[in-house]
Each structure stands twice: as C-alpha cells, then as structure tokens.
LUMMI-331960 format. One record per residue (C-alpha): residue in one letter; residue number from 1; x, y, z. Coordinates in nm, 2 decimals, padded with zeros to 4 digits. Example, Ala and Ser with C-alpha at 12.3 -4.5 7.8 and 13.67 -1.06 7.14 Angstrom:
<kolses>
fiti/kevo/xx/yy/zz
A/1/01.23/-00.45/00.78
S/2/01.37/-00.11/00.71
</kolses>
This chain:
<kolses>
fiti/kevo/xx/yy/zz
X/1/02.06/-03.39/06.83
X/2/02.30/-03.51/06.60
X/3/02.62/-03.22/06.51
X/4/02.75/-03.29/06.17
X/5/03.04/-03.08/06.06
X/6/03.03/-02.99/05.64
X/7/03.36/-02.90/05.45
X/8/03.21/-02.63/05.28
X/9/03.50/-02.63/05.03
X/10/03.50/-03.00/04.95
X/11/03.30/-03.05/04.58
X/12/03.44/-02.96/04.26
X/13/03.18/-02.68/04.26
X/14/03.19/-02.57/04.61
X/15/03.04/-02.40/04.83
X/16/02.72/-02.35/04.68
X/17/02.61/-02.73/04.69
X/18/02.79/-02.81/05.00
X/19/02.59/-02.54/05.17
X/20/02.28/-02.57/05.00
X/21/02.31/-02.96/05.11
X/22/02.37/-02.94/05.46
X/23/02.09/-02.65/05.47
X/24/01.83/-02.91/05.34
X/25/01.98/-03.19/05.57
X/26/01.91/-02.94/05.86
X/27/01.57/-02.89/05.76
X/28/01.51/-03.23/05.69
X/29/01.68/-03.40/05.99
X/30/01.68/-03.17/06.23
X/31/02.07/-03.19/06.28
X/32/02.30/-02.89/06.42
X/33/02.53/-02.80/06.09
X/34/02.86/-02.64/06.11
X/35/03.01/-02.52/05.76
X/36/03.39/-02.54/05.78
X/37/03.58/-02.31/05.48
X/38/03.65/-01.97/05.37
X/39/03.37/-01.76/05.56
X/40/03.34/-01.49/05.26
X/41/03.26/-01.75/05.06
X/42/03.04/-01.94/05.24
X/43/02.83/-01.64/05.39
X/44/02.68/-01.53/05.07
X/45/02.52/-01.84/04.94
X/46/02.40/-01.95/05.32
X/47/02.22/-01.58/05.35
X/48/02.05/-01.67/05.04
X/49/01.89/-01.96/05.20
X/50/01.61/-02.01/05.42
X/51/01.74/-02.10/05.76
X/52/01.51/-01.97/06.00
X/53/01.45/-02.18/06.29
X/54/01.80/-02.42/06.18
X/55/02.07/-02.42/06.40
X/56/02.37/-02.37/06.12
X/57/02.68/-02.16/06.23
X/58/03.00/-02.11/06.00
X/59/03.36/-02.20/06.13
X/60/03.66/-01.99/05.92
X/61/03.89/-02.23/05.77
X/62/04.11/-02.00/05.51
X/63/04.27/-02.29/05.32
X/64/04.16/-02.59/05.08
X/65/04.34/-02.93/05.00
X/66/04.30/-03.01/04.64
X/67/04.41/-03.26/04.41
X/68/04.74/-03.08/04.38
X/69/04.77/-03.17/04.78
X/70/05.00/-03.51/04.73
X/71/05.25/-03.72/04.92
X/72/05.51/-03.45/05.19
X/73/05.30/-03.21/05.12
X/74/04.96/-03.33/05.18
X/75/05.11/-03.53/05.48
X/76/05.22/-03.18/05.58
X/77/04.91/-03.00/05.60
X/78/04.74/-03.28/05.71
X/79/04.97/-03.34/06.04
X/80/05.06/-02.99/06.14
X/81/04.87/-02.86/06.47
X/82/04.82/-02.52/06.35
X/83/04.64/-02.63/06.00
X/84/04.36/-02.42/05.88
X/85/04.25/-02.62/05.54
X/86/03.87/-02.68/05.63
X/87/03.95/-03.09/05.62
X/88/04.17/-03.02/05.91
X/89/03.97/-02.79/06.07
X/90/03.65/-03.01/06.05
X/91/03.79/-03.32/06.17
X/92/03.94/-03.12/06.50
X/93/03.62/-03.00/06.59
X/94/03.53/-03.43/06.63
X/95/03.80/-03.49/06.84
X/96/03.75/-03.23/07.05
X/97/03.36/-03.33/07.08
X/98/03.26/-03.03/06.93
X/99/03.06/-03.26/06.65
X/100/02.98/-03.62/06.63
X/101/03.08/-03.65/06.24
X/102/03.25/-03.53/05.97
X/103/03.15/-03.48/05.64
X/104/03.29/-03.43/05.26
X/105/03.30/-03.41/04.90
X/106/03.72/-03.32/04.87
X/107/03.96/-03.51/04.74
X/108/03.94/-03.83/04.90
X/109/04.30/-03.93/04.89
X/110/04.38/-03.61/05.16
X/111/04.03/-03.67/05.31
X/112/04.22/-04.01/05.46
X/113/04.53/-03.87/05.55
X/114/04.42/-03.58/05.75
X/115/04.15/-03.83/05.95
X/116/04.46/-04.06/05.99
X/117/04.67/-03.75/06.17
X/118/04.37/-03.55/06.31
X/119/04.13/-03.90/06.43
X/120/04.37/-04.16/06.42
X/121/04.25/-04.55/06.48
X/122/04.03/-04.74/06.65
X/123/04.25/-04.96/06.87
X/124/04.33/-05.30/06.67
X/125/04.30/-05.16/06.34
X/126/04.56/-05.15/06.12
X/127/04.41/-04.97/05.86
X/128/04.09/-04.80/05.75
X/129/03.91/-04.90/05.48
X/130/03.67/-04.71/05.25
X/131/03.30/-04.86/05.25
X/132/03.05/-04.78/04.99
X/133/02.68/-04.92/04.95
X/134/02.64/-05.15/04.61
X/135/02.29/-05.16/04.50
X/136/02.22/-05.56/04.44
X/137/01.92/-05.76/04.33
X/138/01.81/-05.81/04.68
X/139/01.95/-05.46/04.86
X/140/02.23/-05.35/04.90
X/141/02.59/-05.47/04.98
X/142/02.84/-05.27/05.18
X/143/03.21/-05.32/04.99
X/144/03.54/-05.23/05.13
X/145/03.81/-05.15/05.07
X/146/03.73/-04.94/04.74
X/147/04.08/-04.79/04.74
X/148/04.25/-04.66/05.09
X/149/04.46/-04.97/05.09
X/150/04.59/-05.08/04.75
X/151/04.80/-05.33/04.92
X/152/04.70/-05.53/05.19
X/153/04.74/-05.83/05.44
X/154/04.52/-06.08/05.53
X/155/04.49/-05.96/05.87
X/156/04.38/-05.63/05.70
X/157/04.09/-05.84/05.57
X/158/03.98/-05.97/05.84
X/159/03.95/-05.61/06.04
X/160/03.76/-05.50/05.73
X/161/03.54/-05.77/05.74
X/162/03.44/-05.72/06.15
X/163/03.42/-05.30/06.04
X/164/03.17/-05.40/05.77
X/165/02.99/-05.61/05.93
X/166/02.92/-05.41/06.24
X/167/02.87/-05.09/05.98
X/168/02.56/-05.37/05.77
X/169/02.40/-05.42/06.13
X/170/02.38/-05.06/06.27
X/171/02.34/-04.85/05.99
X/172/02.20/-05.03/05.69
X/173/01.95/-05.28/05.96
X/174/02.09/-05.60/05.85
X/175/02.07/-05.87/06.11
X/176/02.40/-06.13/06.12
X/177/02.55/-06.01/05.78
X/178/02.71/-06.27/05.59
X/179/03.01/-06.21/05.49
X/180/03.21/-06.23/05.12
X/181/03.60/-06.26/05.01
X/182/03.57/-06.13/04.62
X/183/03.75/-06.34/04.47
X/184/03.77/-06.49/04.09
X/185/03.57/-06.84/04.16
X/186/03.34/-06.95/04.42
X/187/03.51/-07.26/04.56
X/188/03.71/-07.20/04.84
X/189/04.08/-07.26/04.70
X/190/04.05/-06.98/04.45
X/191/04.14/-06.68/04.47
X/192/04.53/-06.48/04.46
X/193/04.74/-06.55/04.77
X/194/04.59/-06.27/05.00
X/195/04.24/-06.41/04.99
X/196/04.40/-06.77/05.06
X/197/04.60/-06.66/05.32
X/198/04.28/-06.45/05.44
X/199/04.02/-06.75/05.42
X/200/04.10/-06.96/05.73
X/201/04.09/-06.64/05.91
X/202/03.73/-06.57/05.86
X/203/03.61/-06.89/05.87
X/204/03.82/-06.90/06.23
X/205/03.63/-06.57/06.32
X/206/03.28/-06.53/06.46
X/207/03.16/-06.33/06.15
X/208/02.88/-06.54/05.91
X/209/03.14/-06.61/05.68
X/210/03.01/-06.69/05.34
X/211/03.29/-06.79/05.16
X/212/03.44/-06.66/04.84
X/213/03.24/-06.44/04.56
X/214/03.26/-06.33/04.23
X/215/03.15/-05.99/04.14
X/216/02.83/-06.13/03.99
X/217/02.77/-06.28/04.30
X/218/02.79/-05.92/04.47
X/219/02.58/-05.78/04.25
X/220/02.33/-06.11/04.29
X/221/02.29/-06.01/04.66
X/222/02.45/-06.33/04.80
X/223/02.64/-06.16/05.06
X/224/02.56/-05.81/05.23
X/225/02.93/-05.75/05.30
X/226/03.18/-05.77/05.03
X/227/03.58/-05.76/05.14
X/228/03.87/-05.66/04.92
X/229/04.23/-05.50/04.90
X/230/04.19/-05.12/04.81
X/231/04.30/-05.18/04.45
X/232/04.04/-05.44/04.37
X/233/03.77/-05.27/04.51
X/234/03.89/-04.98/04.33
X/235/03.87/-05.11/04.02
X/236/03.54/-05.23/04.08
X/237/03.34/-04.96/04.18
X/238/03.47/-04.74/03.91
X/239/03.36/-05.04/03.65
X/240/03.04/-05.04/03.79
X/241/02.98/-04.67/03.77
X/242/03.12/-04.66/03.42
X/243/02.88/-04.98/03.29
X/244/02.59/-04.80/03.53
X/245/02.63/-04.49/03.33
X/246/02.69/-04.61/02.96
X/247/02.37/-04.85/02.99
X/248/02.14/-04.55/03.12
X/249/02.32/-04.32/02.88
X/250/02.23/-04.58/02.57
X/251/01.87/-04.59/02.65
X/252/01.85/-04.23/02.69
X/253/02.04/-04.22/02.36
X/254/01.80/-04.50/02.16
X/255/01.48/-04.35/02.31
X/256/01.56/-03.99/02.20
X/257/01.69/-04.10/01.82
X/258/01.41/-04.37/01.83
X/259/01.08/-04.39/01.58
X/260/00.72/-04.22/01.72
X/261/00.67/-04.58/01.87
X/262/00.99/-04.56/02.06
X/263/00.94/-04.19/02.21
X/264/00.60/-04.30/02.31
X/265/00.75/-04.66/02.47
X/266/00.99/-04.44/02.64
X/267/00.73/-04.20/02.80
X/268/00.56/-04.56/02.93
X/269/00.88/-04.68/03.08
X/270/00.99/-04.32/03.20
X/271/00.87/-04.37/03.57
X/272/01.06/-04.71/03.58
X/273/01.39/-04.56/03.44
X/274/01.35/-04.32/03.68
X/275/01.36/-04.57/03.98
X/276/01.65/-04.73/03.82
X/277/01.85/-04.39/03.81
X/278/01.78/-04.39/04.14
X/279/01.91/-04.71/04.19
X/280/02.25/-04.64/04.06
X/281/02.31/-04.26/04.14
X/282/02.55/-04.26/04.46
X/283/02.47/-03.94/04.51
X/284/02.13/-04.15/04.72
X/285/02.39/-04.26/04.96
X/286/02.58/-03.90/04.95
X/287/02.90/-04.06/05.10
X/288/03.12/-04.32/05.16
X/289/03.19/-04.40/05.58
X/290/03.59/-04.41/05.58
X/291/03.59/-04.74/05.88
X/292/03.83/-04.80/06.10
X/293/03.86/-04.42/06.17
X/294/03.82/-04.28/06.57
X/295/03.58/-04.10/06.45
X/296/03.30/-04.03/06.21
X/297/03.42/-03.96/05.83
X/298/03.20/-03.98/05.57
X/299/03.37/-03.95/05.18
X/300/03.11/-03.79/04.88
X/301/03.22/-03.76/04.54
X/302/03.35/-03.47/04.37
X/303/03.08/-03.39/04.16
X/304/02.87/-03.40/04.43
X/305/02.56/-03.15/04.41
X/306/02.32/-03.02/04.68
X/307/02.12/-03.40/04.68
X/308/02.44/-03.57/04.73
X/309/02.54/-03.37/04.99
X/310/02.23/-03.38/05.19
X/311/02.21/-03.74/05.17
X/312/02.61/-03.77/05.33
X/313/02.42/-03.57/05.63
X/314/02.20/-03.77/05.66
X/315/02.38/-04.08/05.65
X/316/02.60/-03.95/05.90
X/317/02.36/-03.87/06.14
X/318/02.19/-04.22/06.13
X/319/02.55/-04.33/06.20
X/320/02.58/-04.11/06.48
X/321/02.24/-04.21/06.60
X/322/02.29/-04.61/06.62
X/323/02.64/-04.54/06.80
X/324/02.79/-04.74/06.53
X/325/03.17/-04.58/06.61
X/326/03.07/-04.75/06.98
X/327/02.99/-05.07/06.84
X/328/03.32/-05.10/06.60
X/329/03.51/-05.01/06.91
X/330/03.39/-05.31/07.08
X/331/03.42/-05.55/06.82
X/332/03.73/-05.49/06.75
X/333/03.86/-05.50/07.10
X/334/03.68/-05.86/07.14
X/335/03.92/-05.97/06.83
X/336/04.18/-05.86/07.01
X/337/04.09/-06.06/07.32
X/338/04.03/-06.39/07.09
X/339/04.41/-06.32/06.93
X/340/04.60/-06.29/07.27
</kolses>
C-alpha cells in the first residue's frame, strides 16, 4: 500500500483542503496518509472527517515556508538538519523510507529547494525539471521544464527529455513517447541557440525524437512529451491557463447576459461545457511531478481545494505504484553508459 505524505500547510487556504483532500484520497485509494504541519491545526478539521477504517496519522511540523521564504533564507531552512517547516519534515520522512512520496500545494519555488537539500538527484541529472500534463486534441502531453530552470544547457534538455519520457510510459500509459523540442518553427534549423545546440543530441539519443514544435503543435497532440528551458515553459503554461480561463469566463459571461434563446442554448450545451472545464482545470491532475528528484515530489497549485488535492494523491500513488522513480534511475544511468 502506497504511503503518501501531505503538507498539511501547503495551499493558500490550508489545512482544511489539504486534509479534507488526502482524507478523500484515502478513502478513495486505499493509500496510508500522513499529514505533516502544525498538529493544532490540523486535528480539528481531520476529527471532523470521517476516517473510520483509514489509516491517516498526523506528524507535528511547527513551521511553514511561504512566499516570503526567498534566496539565504529559504536555502537556510531548506538545508538545515534540524528543520521543522512541514516541506522539510515531509520530504525526510521519504528518504528515510518512512513514505514513498511527497506531496504539496506550497510555494513551489521552496518546494524545489528543500527536495534539492532533503532528496537530492538522481545520479546523472543535473537538474530537475518541473513536468505538468497539457490537455491536447488527442490526450495529453507531459511538458517540462515549466519553470525550475530558467536557464538551461543543452545537456539539460536532453535529461529532461529521457525524465519525461520514462514519466509518459509509466504513469500516463504511453508506449514509445515521441518526443518534442518547442521551438518557434517546425524545420529542424529553427529555433534560439539552446534548442540548436540541443537537437543533434536527441536525435543521437535512443528517445523517438520528433523533431522541433510549435506550441500549436503541443496543443495539436503531435508529440506526447514537450521539452523546454524553465522560462519558456513558464511562460507557456501560465498563457495557457490565462487563455483557458478568459474563454470559459466569456461564455459564462455571454450565456448569463444573453437573450431567452441564449440561456436556453446554454442549458443545451451545459453538460458539454462542463467536460470542457474539466478539460482544462489542473486541479484533475492535482500536481505537478518535480523529475529528476531521488524521490517522489509532486507540486499543486496554490489555490488548490480539496479536489485538487486528492487528485495530487492520487497521482502520486499511481507513480509510486509503476516504480516510475526505478525506471528514471535506470534510464538515466544507461545515458551515462552511452556518454562514457
């Protein structure tokens, strides 16, 4: 049975929908749940929840990293032995094998460092890279790096590329993944001098390489990984979410200040607006895997409610389930071996 670890004090309006979530996910999955943050917080809302028969205990972690948590400092409190922020905390009860994976809604920029100092890397990896799911027109797309590494090297590219890969296969059931460098035109040639620099490695590589894409071609479903520096990706995802939101917003908007005729069209198209809320509400994937890590990290938003975290749970313990952390190891070791 899969033991998932919860920072309890991780969303903006924690802990009541971190708790609530991983209560739901233990009813739902079956997975051992241990809530990591301030216990006197966290004991009122779990007694207020059903949990007979659910194996959920509560670890005491006094302090919380916030947004205020930035360079020395947050390095500080991420690094020092004798932490007790609940990020801290939770990620030590991985490495010691107390859990199998760690999961979040905090402030994702600390939520790196700390499983940088607490997991470290997988051996061969330079850096990790944050990998959210894209919906597309045929499925979904796995894209990294949406914004650990702003800057990166082509090498960084390539490791990103074998992570995501491995993390299409195990977890989202996609047999030989192909494989895209986003870039701003198609044809190989194009593209700023990292993805240059980066294209004869992948095509050197034993990934299905696709070749270069635009974002249109992401979206399209052309490839089912999508590879990037952190800035890039960055800037991509938030677009997305921002165009996601003001289309869905407008139709809302033009259905509700509509005639009779539109209300009533928009009662007729309400269960197909539905699915595509669905569609683009990341809080169906809960959380973001943070690859490359020794260990199981998964990243929610913020605003993450009860849903959203359930859903991180449950990503995590499919994760856990497929031994994906096993397979990265391995993939990246036989890069190593085709290098030296």
């Amino acid at each position: 049975m899969a033991r998932i670890v919860v920072d309890a004090m991780g969303s903006d309006d924690h802990p009541t929908p971190d708790v609530v979530g991983a209560v739901q996910a233990a009813r739902e999955y079956g997975v051992d749940i241990i809530l990591v943050g301030d216990e006197a917080r966290i004991k009122p809302v779990l007694e207020a929840q059903n949990t007979q028969g659910l194996n959920i205990r509560v670890v005491h972690a006094p302090e919380v990293l916030s947004m205020e948590d930035k360079g020395e400092k947050l390095v500080l409190k991420a690094r020092a032995k004798d932490s007790k922020n609940s990020m801290a905390v939770g990620m030590d009860l991985v490495k010691s094998g107390e859990a199998d994976a760690f999961v979040t809604a905090g402030n994702t920029g600390a939520g790196m460092v700390s499983a940088l100092f607490r997991l470290g890397r997988i051996r061969g990896v330079d850096r990790p890279a944050l990998a959210p799911i894209f919906p597309t027109a045929t499925g979904t797309c796995v894209v990294l790096d949406i914004g650990a590494n702003p800057d990166c090297k082509p090498e960084n590219l390539l490791q990103f590329g074998i992570l995501g890969s491995i993390y299409a296969e195990k977890v989202r059931g996609v047999k030989n993944p192909k494989i895209g460098l986003i870039s701003n035109g198609e044809e190989e040639g194009k593209g700023n001098e990292l993805v240059k620099a980066a294209t004869p490695l992948f095509k050197d590589s034993n990934l299905n390489y696709f070749g270069n894409v635009e974002g249109k071609e992401v979206i399209g479903g052309k490839v089912d990984v999508a590879v990037t520096d952190g800035f890039t990706g960055n800037v991509m995802l938030k677009s997305s979410e921002a165009v996601a939101k003001l289309i869905t917003d407008r139709i809302r908007e033009i259905i509700k200040n509509g005639s009779i005729l539109t209300k009533i069209g928009g009662l007729l198209v309400k269960p197909a607006l539905g699915a595509i809320k669905r569609l683009l509400d990341p809080s169906e994937q809960g959380a973001a895997p943070m690859l490359g890590i020794n260990g199981l990290v998964f990243i929610g938003h913020g605003r993450s409610d009860d849903f959203a975290i359930k859903n991180a749970v449950r990503v995590a313990k499919h994760a856990v389930d497929v031994k994906v952390l096993d397979a990265m190891k391995s993939a990246i070791e036989e890069s190593l071996k085709k290098i030296t």
